[in-house]
C-alpha positions in Angstrom: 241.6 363.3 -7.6 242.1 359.8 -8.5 245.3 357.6 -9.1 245.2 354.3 -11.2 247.8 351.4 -11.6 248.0 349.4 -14.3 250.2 346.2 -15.0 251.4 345.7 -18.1 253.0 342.3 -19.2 256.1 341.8 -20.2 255.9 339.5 -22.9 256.3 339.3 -26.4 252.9 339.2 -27.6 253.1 342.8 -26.6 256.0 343.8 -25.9 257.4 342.6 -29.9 254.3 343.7 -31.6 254.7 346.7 -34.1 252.0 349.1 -32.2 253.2 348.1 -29.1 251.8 351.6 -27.3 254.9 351.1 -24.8 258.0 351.0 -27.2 258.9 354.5 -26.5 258.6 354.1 -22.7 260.7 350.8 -23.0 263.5 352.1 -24.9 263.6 355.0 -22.1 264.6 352.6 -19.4 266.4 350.3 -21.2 268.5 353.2 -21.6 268.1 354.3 -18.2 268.5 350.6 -17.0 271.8 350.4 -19.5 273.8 353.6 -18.0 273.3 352.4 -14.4 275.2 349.0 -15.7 271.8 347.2 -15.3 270.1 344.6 -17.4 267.3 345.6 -19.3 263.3 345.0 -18.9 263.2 341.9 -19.0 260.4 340.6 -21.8 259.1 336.7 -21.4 258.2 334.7 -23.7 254.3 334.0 -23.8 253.2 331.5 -21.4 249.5 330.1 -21.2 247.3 332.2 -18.7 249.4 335.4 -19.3 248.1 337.4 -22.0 249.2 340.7 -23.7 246.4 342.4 -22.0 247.1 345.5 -19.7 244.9 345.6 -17.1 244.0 348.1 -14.0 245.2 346.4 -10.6 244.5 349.1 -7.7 242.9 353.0 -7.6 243.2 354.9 -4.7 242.8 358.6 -3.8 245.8 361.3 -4.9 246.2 362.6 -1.4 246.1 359.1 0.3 249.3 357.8 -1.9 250.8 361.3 -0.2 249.7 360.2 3.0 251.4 357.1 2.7 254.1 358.5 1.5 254.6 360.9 4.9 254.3 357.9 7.7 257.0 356.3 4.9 259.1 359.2 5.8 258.2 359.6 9.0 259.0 356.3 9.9 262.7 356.4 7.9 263.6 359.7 10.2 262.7 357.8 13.0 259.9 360.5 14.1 256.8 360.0 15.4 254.0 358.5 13.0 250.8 360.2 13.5 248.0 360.3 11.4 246.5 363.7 10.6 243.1 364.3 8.4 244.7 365.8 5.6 247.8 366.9 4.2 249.7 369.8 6.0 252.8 372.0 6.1 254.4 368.8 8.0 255.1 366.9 4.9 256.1 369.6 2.9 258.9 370.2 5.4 259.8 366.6 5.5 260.1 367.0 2.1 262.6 369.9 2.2 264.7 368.4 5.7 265.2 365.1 3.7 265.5 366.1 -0.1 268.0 363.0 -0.3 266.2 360.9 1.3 263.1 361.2 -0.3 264.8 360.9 -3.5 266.6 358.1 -2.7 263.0 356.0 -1.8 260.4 354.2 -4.1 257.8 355.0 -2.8 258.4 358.7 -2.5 260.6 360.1 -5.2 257.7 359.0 -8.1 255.5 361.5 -10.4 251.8 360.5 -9.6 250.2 360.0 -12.7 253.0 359.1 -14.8 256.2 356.8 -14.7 256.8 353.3 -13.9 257.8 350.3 -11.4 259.9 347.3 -13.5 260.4 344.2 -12.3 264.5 345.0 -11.8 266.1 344.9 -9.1 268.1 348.3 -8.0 268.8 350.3 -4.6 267.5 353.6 -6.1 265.3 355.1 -8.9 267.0 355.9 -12.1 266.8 359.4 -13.2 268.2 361.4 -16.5 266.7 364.2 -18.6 264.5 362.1 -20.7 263.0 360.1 -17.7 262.1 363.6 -16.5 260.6 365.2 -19.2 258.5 362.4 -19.7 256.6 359.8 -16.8 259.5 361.1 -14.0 261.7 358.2 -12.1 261.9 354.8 -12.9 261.3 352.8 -9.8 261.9 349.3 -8.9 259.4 347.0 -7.8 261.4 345.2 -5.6 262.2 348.1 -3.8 259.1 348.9 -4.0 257.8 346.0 -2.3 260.6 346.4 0.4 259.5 349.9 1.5 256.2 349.2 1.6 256.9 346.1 3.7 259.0 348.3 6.2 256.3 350.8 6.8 253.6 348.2 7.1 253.9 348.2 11.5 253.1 351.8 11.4 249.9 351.3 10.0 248.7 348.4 11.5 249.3 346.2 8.7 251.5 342.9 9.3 253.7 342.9 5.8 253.7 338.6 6.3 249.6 338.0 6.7 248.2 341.5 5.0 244.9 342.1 4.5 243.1 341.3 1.0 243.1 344.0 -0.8 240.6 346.0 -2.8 238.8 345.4 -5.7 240.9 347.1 -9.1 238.7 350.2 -10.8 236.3 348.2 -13.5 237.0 351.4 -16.0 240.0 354.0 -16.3 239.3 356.9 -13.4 240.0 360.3 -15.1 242.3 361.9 -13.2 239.8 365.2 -12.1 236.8 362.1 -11.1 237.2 361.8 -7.4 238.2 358.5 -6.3 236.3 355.0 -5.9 235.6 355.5 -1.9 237.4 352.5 0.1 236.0 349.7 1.9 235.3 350.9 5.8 238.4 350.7 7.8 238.2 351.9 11.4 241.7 352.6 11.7 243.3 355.8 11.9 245.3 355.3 9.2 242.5 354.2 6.8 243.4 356.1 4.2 247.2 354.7 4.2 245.9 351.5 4.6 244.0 351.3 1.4 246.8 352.9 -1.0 249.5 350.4 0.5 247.1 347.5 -0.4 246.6 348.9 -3.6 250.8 349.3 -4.1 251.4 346.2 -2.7 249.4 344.0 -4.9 250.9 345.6 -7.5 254.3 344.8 -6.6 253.4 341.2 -5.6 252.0 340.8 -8.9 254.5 342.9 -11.3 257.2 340.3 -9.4 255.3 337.1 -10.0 253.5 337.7 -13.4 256.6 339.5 -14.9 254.8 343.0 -15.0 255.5 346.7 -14.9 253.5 348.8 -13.1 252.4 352.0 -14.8 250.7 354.9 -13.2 247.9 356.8 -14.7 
């Protein structure tokens, strides 16, 4: 099963237009954004070489962004990182140990085909009822970016110099086609490897271009 990121610029070329497919999503996190005594989205105005255009940036396996996800954890509770072939009772009981934790992070706490990273700046994702019944958490990118560059070491990855990452899907993946298979990557964590590249130039873009970064 296959994830896909998407950025989608803030700016008012979309953002303001009438059919903007994203007004309802907005609202939602303004709101969300608004009770947490943040500021909202914020929407630029538009600036030459940044368009209106949403556009893929990284696609990666389902269970790899769970892989990830475990050394993350692993890694926070300060227990041994291994890698494993594929996803076991382990992570499920990290899961349950360190409900709070979990739900305090990112990276973790985060429905997989839904929801959303802004580019605001806040310590943990926003929840309420609507956020729930819709794309799940709000996440930061920020943050974001932080927890991925703290779990870097673990996988080999140096957060300052990483590797270049992957090529973004050239269509939408459906979400039952199996994933685009990653470039070879001897490492045992191969499979974390390529979903953090994939995250992390997201983030590094959502920050620089003014971005959110939307799961599908």
């Amino acid at each position: 099963m296959a994830c896909d990121l998407w950025l989608v610029p803030l700016v008012d070329v979309l953002c303001h237009t009438p059919d903007n497919p994203f007004a309802e999503e907005l609202a939602q996190f303004n709101k969300a954004l608004a009770d947490a005594g943040l500021p909202p989205v914020p929407v630029y105005q538009y600036m030459p070489g940044l368009s209106g255009d949403v556009a893929p940036v990284a696609g990666f396996d389902y269970d790899a962004l769970h892989f990830l996800r475990r050394v993350y954890l692993l890694q926070l509770c300060q227990l041994p990182v291994t890698p494993v072939d594929e996803l076991g009772g382990d992570y499920e009981q990290l899961l349950e140990m360190f409900e709070t934790t979990a739900q305090q992070s990112h990276l973790v706490w985060h429905y997989d085909h839904a929801g959303a990273y802004v580019p605001v700046d806040f310590p943990h994702p926003l929840s309420n009822d609507e956020l729930l019944a819709g794309g799940g958490p709000l996440g930061s990118a920020q943050a974001l970016l932080r927890e991925l560059e703290f779990v870097a070491p673990s996988i080999g990855i140096d957060p300052a110099n990483p590797p270049t990452p992957p090529e973004p899907p050239r269509a939408p993946t459906g979400l039952e086609e199996p994933a685009v298979a990653p470039p070879y990557d001897p490492s045992p964590f191969a499979r974390e490897r390529h979903v953090w590249l994939g995250l992390h130039a997201a983030a590094t873009r959502s920050l620089a271009q003014g971005s959110m970064i939307v799961f599908s």
